[in-house]
N, C-alpha and C positions, 0 to 999 in steps of 0.2 A: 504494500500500500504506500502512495505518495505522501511523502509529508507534505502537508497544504500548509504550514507556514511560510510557504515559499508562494507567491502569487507571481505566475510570468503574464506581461503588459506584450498584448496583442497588438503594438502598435508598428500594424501596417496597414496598407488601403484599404483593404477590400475584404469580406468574407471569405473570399475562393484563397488568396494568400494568407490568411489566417488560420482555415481548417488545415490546410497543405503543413503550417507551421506547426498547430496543434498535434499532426499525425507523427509529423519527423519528429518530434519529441517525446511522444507516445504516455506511457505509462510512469515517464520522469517525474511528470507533474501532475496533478491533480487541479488544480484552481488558476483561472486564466481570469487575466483583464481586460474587458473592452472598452474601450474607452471614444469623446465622441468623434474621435479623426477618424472610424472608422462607422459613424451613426451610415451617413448615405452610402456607405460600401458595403449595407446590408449588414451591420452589426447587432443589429435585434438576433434576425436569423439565426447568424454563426452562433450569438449566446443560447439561442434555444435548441438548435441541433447539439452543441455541444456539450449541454448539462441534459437533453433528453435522451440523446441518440447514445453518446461517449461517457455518460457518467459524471461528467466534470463538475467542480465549483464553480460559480461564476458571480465576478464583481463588475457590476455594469458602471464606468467612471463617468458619469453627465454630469458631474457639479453643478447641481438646479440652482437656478435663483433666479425669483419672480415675486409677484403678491404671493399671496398665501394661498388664496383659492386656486390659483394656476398651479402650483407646486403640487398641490394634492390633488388635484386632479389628473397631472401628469405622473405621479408616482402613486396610483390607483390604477393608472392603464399599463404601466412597468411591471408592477406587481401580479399580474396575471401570467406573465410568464417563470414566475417560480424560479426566480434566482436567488442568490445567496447576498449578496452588497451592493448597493444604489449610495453613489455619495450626492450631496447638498451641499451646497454653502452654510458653515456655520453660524449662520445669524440664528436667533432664537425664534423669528418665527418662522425660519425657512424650516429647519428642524421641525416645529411641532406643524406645522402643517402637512409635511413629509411622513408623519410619523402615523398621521390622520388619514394618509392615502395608502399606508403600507397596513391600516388595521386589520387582525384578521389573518396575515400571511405571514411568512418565514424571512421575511427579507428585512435586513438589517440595515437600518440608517445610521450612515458615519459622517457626521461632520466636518467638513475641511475647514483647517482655520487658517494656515497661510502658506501657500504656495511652497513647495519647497524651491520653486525657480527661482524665488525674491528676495532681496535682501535690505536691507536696509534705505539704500536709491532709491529703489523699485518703489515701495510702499510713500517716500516723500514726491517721488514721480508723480504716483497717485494719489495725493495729497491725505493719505491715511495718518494719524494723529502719529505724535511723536512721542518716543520710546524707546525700548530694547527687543527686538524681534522675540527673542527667545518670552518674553516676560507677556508679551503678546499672544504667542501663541499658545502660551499655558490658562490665559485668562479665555481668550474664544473656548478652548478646548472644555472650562468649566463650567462657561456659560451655555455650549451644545448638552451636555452630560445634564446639566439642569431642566433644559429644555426639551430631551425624553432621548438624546440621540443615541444610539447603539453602541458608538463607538467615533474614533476622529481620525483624521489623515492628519499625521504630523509626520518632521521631519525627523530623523533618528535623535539627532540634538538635544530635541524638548522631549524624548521618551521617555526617558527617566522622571523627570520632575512632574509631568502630568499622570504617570503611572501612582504616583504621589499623592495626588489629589485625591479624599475622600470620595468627591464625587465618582472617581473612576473607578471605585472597585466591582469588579462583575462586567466592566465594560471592555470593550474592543481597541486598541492601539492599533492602526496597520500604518506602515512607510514605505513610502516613497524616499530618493535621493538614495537607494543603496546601492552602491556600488564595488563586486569583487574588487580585492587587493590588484592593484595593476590594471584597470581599466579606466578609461578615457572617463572624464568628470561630463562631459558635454553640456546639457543646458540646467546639472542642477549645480546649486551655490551651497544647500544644507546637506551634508555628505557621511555616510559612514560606512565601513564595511558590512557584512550579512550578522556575523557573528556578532561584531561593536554592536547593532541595532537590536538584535533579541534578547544579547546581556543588558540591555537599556530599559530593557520591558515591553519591546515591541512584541503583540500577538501575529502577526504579519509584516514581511515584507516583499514588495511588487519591484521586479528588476524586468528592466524591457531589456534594452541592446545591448548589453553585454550577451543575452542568452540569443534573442534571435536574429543577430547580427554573427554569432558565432559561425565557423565551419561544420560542428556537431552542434545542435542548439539541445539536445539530449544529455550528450557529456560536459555541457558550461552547465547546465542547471543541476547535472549530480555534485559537481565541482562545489555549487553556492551552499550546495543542501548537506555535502561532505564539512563545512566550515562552520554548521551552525551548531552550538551547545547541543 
């Protein structure tokens, strides 16, 4: 059996490169991520043959954020396909609105609190208030967990200290920004290796191009999964 705290990030075009990718990898991995670069290249699909057909986990990455009623309404018609994670923006009423459209079913709402792309720039780019990233993303992360969320996307960084958080006992940590020893950082900024991120408290982490950029994308994901505690 796969250990599924390894989640590989499906990010290519198209459902037909995706299943191709899922097959060459096979029984490595158990939990795959679609995310929305591949919504119009039939990413629904690929998630539902893949968790009906293959057995798979599957974490759909749309990072919703709208009014409230939009949110739950769109994560109400998500929810009938019987997946396993649907992330949201961690505002508190994206969450509980989210959480409103998931009633009823198995599918877990995690929270994104800040990008792991961003850094400090980014956020006054964005004219987001001013702060400590880290001190930020532990605060979003308590306020989602308040708000009914499942779990949160943080960067391996803030795992530790939100793993910390009262609020979060029982709940879900997955990351992004992890990266094998010796692999290219490309467009994240919050970085840690597989093992750093799980000894941090992470319940998950989701590694794209290291694995399906590899030559065996089968033997880079035993490689990540050989590394973890």
């Amino acid at each position: 059996m796969s250990d599924d705290r390894l989640i590989v990030a499906l990010d290519v075009p198209n459902a037909l490169e995706g299943l191709e990718l899922a097959n060459r990898i096979g029984d490595a991995v158990g939990f795959y991520k679609i995310g929305l670069g591949m919504l119009t290249g039939g990413g629904l699909a690929l998630a539902n043959e893949l968790k009906q057909e293959h057995g798979k986990r599957i974490f759909l990455d749309m990072k919703l954020f709208d009014i409230g009623a939009t949110v739950e309404a769109a994560v109400r018609g998500l929810a009938q396909y019987d997946l396993d994670f649907l992330t949201v923006h961690g505002d508190p009423h994206v969450v509980r609105a989210a959480k409103e459209g998931a009633a009823g079913k198995n599918l877990k709402i995690l929270g994104v609190t800040i990008l792991t792309s961003l850094d400090r720039s980014d956020l006054d780019d964005g004219m987001m208030q001013a702060g400590d990233v880290r001190d930020m993303v532990i605060e979003r992360a308590a306020r989602a967990f308040a708000a009914g969320a499942d779990g949160v996307i943080a960067s391996p960084n803030e795992a530790a200290a939100i793993r910390a958080l009262p609020e979060a006992e029982g709940r879900l940590i997955v990351t992004p920004g992890v990266r094998p020893a010796g692999s290219s950082q490309d467009d994240q900024k919050r970085i840690a290796t597989p093992a750093a991120a799980i000894a941090e408290g992470a319940d998950h982490i989701v590694i794209g191009r290291p694995i399906w950029q590899a030559e065996d994308p089968a033997a880079a994901a035993r490689a990540v999964l050989a590394e973890l505690p």
